[in-house]
C-alpha positions as CSV (number, residue, x, y, z in Angstrom):
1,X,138.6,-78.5,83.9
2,X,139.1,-77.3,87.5
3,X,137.3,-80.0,89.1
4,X,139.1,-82.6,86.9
5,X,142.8,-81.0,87.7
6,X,142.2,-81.3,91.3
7,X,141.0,-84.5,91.3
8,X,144.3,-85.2,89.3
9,X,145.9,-84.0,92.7
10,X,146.7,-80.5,91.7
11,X,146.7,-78.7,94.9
12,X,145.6,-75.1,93.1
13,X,144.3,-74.1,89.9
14,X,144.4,-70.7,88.7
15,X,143.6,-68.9,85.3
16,X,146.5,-68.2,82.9
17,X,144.2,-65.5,81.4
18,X,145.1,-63.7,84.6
19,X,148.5,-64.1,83.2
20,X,147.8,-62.7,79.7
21,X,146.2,-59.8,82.1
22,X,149.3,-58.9,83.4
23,X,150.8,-59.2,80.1
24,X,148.4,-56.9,78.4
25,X,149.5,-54.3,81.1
26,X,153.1,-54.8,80.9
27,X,153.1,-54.4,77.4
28,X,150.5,-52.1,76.9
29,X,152.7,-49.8,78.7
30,X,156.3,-50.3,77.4
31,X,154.2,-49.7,73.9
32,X,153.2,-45.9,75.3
33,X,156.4,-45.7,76.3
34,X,158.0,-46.4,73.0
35,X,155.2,-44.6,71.3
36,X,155.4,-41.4,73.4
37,X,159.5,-41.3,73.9
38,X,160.6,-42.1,70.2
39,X,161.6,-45.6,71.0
40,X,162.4,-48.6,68.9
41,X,159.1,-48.3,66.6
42,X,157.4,-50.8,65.7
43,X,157.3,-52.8,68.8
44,X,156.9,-56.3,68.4
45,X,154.5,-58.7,70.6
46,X,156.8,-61.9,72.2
47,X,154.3,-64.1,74.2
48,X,154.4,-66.5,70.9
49,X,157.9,-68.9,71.8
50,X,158.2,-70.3,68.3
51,X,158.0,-66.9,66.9
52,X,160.5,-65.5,69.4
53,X,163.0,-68.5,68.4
54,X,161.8,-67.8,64.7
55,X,163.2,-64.0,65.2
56,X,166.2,-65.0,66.7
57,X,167.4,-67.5,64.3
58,X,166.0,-65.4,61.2
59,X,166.7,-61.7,61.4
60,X,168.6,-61.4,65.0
61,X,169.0,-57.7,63.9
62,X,165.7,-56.8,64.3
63,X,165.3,-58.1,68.2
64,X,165.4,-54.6,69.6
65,X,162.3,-54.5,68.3
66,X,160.5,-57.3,70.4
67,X,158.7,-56.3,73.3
68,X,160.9,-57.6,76.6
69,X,158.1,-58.6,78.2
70,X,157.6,-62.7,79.0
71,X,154.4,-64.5,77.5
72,X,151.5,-65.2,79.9
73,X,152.2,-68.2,81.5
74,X,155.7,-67.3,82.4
75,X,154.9,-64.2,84.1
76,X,152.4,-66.2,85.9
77,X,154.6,-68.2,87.0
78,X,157.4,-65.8,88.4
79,X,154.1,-64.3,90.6
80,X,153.1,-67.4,91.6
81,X,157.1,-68.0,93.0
82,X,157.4,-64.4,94.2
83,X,154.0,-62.6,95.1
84,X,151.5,-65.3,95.8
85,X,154.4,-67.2,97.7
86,X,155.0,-64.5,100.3
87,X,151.4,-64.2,100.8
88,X,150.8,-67.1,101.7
89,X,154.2,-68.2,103.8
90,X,154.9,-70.6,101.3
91,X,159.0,-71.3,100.3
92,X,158.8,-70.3,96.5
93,X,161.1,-74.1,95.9
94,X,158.5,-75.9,97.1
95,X,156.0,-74.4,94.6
96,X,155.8,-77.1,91.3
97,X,154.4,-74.8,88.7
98,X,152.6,-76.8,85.6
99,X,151.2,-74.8,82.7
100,X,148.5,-76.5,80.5
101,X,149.2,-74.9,77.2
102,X,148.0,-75.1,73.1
103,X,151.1,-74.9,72.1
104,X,154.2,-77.7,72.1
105,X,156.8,-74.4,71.8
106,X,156.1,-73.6,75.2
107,X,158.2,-76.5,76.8
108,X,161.2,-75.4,75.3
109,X,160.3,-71.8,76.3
110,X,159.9,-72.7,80.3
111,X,163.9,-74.0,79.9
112,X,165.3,-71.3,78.8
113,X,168.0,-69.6,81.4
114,X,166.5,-66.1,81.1
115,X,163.5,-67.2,82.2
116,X,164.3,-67.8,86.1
117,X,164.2,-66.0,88.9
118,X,167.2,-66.7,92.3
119,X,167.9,-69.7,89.7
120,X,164.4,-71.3,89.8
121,X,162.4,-72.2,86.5
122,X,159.3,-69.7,86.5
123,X,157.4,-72.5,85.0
124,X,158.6,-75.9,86.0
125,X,156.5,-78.2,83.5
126,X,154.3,-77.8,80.9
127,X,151.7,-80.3,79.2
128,X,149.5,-79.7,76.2
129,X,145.9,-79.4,76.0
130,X,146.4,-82.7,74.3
131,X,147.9,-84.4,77.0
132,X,145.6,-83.4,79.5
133,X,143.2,-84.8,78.1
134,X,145.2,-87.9,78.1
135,X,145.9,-87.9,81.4
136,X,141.6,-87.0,82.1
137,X,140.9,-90.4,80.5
138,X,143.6,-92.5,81.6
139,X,142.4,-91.7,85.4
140,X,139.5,-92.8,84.5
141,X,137.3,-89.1,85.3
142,X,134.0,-88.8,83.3
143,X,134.9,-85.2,81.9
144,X,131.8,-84.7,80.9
145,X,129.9,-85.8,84.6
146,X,132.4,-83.2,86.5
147,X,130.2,-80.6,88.4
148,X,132.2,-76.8,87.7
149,X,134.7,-75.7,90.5
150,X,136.0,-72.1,90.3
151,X,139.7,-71.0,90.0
152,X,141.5,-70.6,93.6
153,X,141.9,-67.3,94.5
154,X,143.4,-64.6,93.8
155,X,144.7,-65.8,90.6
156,X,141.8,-66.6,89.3
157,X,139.9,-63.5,88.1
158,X,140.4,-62.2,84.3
159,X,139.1,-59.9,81.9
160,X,137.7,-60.4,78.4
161,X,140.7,-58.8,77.0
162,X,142.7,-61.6,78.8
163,X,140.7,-64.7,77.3
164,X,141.0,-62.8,73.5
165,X,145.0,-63.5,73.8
166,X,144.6,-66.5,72.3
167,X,143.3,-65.7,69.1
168,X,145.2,-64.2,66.2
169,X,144.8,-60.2,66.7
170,X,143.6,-61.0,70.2
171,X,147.2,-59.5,72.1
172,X,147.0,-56.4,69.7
173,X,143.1,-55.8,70.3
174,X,143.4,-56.3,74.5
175,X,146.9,-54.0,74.2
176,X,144.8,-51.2,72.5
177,X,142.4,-50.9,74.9
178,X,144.7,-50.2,77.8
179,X,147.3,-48.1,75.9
180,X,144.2,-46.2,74.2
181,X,142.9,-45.2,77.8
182,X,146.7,-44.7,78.9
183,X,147.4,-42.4,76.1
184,X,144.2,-40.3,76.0
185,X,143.3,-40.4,80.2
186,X,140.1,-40.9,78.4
187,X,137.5,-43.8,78.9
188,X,137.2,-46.6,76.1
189,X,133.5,-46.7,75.1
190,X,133.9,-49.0,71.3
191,X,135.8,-52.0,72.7
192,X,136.0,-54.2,69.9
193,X,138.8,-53.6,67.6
194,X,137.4,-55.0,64.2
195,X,140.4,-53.8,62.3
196,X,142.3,-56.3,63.8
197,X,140.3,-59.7,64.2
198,X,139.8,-61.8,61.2
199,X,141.5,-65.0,59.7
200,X,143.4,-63.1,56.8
201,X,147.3,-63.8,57.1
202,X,148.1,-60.5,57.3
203,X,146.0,-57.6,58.6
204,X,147.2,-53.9,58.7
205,X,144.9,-50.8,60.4
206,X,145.2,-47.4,61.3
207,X,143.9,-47.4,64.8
208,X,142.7,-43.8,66.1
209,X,143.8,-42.9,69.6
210,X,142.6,-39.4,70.4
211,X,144.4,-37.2,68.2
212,X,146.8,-39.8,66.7
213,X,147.5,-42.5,64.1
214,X,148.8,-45.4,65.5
215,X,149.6,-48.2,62.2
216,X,149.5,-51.5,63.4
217,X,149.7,-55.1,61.7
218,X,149.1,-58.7,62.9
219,X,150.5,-61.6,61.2
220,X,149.9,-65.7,62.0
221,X,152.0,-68.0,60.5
222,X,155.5,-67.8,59.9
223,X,155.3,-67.7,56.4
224,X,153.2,-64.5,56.7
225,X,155.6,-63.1,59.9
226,X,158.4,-63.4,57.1
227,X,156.9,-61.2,55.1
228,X,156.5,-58.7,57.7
229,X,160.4,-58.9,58.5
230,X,161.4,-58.3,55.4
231,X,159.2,-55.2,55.1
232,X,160.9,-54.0,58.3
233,X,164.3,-55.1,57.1
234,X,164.1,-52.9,53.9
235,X,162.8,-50.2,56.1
236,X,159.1,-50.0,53.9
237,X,157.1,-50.6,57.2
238,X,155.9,-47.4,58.7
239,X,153.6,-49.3,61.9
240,X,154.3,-48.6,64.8
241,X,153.2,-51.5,66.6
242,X,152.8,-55.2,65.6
243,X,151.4,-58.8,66.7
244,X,152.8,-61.7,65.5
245,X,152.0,-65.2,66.4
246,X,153.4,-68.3,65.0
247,X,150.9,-70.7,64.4
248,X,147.9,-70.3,61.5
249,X,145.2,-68.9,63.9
250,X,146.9,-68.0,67.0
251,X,147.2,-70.2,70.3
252,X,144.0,-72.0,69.8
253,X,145.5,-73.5,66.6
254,X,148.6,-74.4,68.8
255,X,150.1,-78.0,68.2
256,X,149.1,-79.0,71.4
257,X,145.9,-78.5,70.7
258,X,143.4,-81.7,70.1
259,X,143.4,-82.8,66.8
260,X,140.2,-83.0,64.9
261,X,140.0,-85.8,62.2
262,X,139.7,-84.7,58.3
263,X,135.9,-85.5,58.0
264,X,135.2,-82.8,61.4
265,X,137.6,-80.4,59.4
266,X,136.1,-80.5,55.8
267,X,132.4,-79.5,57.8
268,X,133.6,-77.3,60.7
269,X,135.9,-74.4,60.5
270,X,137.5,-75.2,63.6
271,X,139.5,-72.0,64.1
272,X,136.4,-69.8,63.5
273,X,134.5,-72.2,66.2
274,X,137.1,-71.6,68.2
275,X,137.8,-67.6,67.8
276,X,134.1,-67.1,68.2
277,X,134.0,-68.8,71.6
278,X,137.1,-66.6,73.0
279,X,134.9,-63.7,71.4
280,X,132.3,-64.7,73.5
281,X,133.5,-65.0,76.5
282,X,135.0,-61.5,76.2
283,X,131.5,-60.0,75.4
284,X,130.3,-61.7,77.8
285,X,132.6,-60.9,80.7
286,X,131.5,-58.0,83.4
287,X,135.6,-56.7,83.1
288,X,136.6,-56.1,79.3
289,X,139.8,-54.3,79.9
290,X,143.1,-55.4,81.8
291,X,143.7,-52.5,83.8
292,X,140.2,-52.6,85.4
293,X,141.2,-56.1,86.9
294,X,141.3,-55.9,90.6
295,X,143.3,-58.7,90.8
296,X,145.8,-56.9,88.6
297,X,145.1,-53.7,90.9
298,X,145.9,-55.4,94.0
299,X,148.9,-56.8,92.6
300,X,150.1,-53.6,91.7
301,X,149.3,-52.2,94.8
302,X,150.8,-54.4,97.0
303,X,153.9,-56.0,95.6
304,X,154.8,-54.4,91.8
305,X,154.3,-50.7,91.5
306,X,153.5,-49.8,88.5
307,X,154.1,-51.5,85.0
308,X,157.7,-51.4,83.8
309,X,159.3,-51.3,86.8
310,X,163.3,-52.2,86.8
């Protein structure tokens, strides 16, 4: 996909995973925050746009509640302008920032005021997975003849916890891992959060950190986030932290995604395929935790601070 997106005449391609990274440890750490200084409980993921608009539109009383941290690709962006810019001498306006996304949400979400930084768009455009593809064949590449390029630097270096974002469970799962090691000082040796992967609409847990019980649910699909609400709403729900993504399956069920006719869908589960290869390439990844990214190190280092900071 690199090779083919420079030969489309992208000048740099990086890895929004490295995005979802910084994310994880934005949010990770507003949740210990919230957790540790009786905040507004449960705190709910908002890297999911259609969900966010869903909130907004639906129970407007209950936004305290949503983490105020931007999804991935929008926080990429704002580092790309900002960080990465400085670095490298560039004038942040003449940086065109394109995300290829799953989801069709996301180009409303780049347009939105909040999201800009001395008044330029974080993300200037955004094109499906769908239309990428599009664009692959109409230029006439051979997708499938490219030789692998690697993502420019440093942008381009994730963890496992960074590629699971797009799975249903996947924000909740990387999340615990940092705010586990954050909360105890201790070191993480079971990764995998079982409790929360799975295709079930709604999934609720009891997550041990140290000496605590941390509740937590995960919903996909609005039909199912609904339900959660109204839980909230009546004030039944006791979590204390809580996922929610708005299409069936997460991200890789976004409606930018390609679609696969009815005869591959009555033999392949197509979300499972899918789930299991983001699984994979988190068990299979050398750094499994957000925090331990140097990239995310070095950014800290040299240009944020620390997580949370004004």
């Amino acid at each position: 996909m690199v090779t083919a997106l420079k030969k489309l005449g992208f000048r740099k391609v990086f890895d929004t995973n490295t995005g979802a990274d910084l994310t994880i440890m934005e949010e990770a750490n507003e949740f210990v925050e919230r957790f540790k200084n009786k905040g507004t409980l449960p705190m709910i993921t908002s890297c999911s746009p259609g969900w966010v608009k869903y909130i907004e539109m639906n129970y407007p009383e209950l936004l305290p509640h949503l983490s105020t941290c931007k999804s991935p690709h929008e926080m990429f962006g704002s580092i790309l302008k900002s960080y990465y810019a400085e670095k490298n001498g560039i004038d942040p306006k003449k940086i065109f920032v394109v995300s290829v996304m799953p989801c069709i949400a996301k180009k409303f979400e780049r347009q939105r005021e909040e999201l800009k930084n001395d008044e330029l768009d974080n993300v200037d455009c955004v094109i499906t997975t769908r239309e990428l593809a599009r664009m692959i064949k109409q230029a006439g590449i051979e997708f499938t003849d490219l030789e692998d390029s690697q993502f420019d630097s440093p942008m381009g270096e994730a963890s496992g916890a960074g590629a699971i974002f797009g799975t249903t469970g996947g924000v909740m799962e990387a999340a615990l891992r940092t705010a586990y090691e954050w909360i105890t000082g201790e070191e993480l040796k079971k990764l995998n959060f079982e409790e929360v992967r799975g295709k079930e609409g709604i999934k609720k847990a009891t997550i041990k950190i140290g000496d605590l019980d941390v509740k937590v649910a995960v919903a996909h699909g609005l039909g199912n986030a609904q339900e959660i609400m109204e839980e909230m709403k009546s004030g039944k729900a006791d979590y204390q932290f809580v996922e929610i993504m708005a299409c069936p399956g997460g991200c890789i069920m976004g409606g930018g995604q390609p679609i696969k006719s009815a005869k591959i869908r009555m033999t392949v589960d197509v979300r499972k395929k899918r789930a299991d290869a983001l699984y994979t390439i988190d068990e299979k990844s050398v750094i499994r935790k957000s925090h331990e990214n140097p990239v995310m190190k070095k950014l800290y280092e040299e240009y944020l601070g620390k997580p949370r900071k004004p």
